[in-house]
C-alpha positions as CSV (number, residue, x, y, z in Angstrom):
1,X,4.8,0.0,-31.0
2,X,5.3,-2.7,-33.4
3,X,9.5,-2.8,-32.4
4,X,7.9,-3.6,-28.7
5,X,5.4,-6.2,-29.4
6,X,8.4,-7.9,-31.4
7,X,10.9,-7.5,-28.7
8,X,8.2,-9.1,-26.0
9,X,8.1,-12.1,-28.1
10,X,11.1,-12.7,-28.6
11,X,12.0,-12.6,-24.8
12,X,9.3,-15.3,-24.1
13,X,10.8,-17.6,-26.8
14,X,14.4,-17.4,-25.0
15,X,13.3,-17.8,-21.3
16,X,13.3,-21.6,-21.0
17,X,10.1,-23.3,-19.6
18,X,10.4,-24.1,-16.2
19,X,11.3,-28.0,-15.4
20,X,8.5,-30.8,-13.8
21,X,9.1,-30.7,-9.9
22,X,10.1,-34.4,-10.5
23,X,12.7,-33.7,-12.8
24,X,14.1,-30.8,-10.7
25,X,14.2,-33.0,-8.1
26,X,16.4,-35.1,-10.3
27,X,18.5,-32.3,-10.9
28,X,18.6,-30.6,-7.5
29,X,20.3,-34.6,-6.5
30,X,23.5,-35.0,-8.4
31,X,25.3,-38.5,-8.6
32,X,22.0,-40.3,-7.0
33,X,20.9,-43.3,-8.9
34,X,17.6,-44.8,-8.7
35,X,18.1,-48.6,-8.8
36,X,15.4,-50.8,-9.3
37,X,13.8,-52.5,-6.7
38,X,15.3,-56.4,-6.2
39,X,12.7,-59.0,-4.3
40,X,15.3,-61.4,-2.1
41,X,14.0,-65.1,-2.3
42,X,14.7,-67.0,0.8
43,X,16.0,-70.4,-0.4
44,X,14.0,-73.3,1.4
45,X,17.6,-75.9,2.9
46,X,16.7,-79.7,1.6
47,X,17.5,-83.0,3.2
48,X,17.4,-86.8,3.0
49,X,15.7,-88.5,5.5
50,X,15.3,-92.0,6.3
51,X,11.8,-92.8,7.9
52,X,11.8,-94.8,11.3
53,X,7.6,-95.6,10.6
54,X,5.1,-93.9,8.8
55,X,1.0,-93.7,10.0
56,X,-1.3,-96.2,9.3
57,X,-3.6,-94.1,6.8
58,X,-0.3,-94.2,4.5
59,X,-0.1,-98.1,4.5
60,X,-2.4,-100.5,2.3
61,X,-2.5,-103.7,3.0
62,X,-4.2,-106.6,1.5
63,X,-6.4,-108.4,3.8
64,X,-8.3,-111.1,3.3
65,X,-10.6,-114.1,5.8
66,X,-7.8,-116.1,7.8
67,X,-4.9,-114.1,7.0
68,X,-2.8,-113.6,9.8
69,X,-0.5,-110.1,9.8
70,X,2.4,-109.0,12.4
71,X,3.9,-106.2,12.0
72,X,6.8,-106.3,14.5
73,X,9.5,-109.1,13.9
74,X,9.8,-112.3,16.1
75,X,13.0,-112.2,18.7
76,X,14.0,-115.4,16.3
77,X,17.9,-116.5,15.5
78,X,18.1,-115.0,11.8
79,X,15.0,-112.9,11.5
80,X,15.1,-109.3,10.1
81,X,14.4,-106.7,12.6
82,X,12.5,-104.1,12.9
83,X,15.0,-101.7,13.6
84,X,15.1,-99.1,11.7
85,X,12.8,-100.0,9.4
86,X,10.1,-97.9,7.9
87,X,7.7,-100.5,7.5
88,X,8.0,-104.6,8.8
89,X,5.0,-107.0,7.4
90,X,4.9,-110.4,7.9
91,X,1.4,-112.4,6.6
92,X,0.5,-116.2,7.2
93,X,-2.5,-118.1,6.2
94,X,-3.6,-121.3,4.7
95,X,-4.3,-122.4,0.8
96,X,-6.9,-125.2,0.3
97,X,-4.7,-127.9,-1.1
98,X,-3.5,-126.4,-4.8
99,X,-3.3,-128.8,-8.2
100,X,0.5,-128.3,-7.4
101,X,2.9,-126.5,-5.3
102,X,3.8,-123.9,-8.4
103,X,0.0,-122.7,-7.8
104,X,-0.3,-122.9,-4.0
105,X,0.0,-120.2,-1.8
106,X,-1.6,-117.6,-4.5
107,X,-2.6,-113.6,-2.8
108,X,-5.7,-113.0,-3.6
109,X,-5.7,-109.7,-6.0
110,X,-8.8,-107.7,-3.7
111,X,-7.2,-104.3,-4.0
112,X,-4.1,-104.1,-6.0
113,X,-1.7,-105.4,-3.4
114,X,-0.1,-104.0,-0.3
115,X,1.4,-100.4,-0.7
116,X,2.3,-97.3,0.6
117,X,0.9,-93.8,-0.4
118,X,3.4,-90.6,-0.3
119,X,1.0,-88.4,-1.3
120,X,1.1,-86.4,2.1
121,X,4.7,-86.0,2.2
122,X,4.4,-84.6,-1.6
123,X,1.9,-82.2,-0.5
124,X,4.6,-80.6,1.8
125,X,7.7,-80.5,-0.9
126,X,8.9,-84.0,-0.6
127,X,10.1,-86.5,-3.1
128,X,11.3,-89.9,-3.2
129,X,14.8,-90.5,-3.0
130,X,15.2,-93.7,-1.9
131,X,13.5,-97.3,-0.9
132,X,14.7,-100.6,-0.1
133,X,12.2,-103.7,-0.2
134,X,13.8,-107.0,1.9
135,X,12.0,-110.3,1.5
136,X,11.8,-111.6,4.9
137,X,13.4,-115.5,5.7
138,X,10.8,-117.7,5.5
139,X,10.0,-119.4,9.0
140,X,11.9,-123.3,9.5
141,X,9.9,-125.7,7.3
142,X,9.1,-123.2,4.5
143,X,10.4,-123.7,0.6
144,X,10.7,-121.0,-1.3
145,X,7.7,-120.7,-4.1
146,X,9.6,-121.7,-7.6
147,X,7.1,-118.7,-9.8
148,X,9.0,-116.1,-11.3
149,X,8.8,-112.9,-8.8
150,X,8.1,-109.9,-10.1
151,X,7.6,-106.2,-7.8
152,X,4.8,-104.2,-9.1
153,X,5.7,-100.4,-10.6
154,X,5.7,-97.4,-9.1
155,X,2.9,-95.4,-9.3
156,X,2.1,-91.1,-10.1
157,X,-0.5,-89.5,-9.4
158,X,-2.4,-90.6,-12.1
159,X,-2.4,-94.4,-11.6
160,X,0.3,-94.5,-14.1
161,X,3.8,-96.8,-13.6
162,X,6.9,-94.5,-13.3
163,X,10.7,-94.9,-13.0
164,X,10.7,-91.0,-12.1
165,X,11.3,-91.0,-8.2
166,X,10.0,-87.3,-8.5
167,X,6.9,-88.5,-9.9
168,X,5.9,-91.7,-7.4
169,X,3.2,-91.2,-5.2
170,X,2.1,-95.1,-4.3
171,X,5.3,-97.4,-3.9
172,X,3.7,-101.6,-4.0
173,X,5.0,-103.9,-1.8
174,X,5.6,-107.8,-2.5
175,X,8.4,-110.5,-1.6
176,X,8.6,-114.1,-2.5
177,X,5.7,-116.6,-1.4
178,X,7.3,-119.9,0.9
179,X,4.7,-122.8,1.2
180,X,5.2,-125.6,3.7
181,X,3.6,-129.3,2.2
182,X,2.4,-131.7,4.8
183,X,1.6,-134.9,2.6
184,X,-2.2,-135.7,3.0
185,X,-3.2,-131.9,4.3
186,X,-6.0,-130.6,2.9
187,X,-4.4,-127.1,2.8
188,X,-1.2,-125.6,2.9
189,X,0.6,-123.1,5.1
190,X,1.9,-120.3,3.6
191,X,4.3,-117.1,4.4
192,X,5.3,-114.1,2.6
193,X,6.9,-110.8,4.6
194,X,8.9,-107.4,3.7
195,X,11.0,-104.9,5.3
196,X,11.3,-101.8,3.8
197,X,13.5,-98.9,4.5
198,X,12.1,-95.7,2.6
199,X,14.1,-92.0,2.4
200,X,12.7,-88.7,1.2
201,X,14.3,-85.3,0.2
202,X,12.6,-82.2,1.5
203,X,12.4,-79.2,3.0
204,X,14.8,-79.4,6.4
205,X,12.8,-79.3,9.6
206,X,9.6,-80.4,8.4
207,X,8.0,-83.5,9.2
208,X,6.9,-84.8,6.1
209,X,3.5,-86.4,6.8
210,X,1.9,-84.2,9.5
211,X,3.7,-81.0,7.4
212,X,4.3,-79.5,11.1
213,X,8.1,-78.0,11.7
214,X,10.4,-79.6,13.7
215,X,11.4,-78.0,16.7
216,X,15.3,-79.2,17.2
217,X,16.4,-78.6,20.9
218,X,20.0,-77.3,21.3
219,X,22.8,-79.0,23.0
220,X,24.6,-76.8,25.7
């Protein structure tokens, strides 16, 4: 009895334990190789755009009592059109009669300036690639203010100057001041005006303030 208990164990220890169904099903597939899974990432096509106009809610200008604004340029010999420009401003109004003509024709500072805000176009993936800041000619009559003339610095999003063009939200707008003297006037008319031509970089068929896509219509 003792030779048969001995001779059952030892044919459990030989008889090999039966394999998870997973790993037979392993086995029962020869040359099949489990690769992992790869997530495709659709790349989003860039452009550069140059903008014809932009909305109103993204341009700040300075206004002030008697200031006189056109945004579209006179049909004058020598003027700067409008033309494929993003944004045209052209401002006249009169200074009371300054100690001299180095102080006449001063902006007043009310809020910062005239700009323009980007940060719509940021919101959908665009950046700043390029902008272009013409001072207008000053009207017949007009001299040229002799102050130095300085642009103000672009600004992120915190309120912060920037030479990153990835990083500019508010872009200021300025050009040279012209006075015209008329001896015994007890004010004096003034002129300042820009064109600017603005591009972006983003995402191809998106329009970069309203974030809507662009429907293209194809040419038979």
């Amino acid at each position: 009895m003792k030779t048969l208990h001995v001779l059952a164990l030892l044919g459990t220890l030989a008889t090999p334990r039966a394999a998870p169904a997973q790993d037979r099903s392993r086995q029962l597939t020869p040359g099949v190789v489990i690769k992992p899974q790869v997530e495709f990432v659709k790349r989003v096509q860039m452009r550069t755009v140059r903008l014809s106009h932009i909305p109103d809610s993204a341009l700040h200008l300075q206004i002030w009592p008697g200031l006189q604004v056109a945004r579209v340029a006179p049909a004058a010999p020598g003027a700067i059109g409008t033309a494929g420009a993003t944004v045209y401003v052209a401002k006249r109004w009169q200074d009371p009669a300054p100690s001299s003509l180095n102080d006449a024709c001063t902006e007043p500072r009310l809020r910062g300036g005239d700009e323009i805000d980007i940060t719509e176009p940021r919101r959908h993936g665009f950046r700043l690639a390029d902008v272009t800041i013409t001072s207008l000619v000053p009207p017949q009559g007009y001299k040229t203010d002799n102050a130095p003339f300085r642009r103000g610095a672009y600004k992120d999003v915190n309120g912060n100057g920037t030479t990153d063009l990835d990083q500019v939200v508010r872009i200021p707008l300025s050009a040279r001041r012209h006075h015209m003297f008329v001896l015994g006037a007890f004010s004096v008319p003034c002129f300042t005006g820009y064109r600017v031509d603005i591009s972006l970089r983003g995402p191809a068929d998106v329009d970069p303030f309203s974030g809507r896509r662009i429907t293209r219509s194809q040419v038979n």
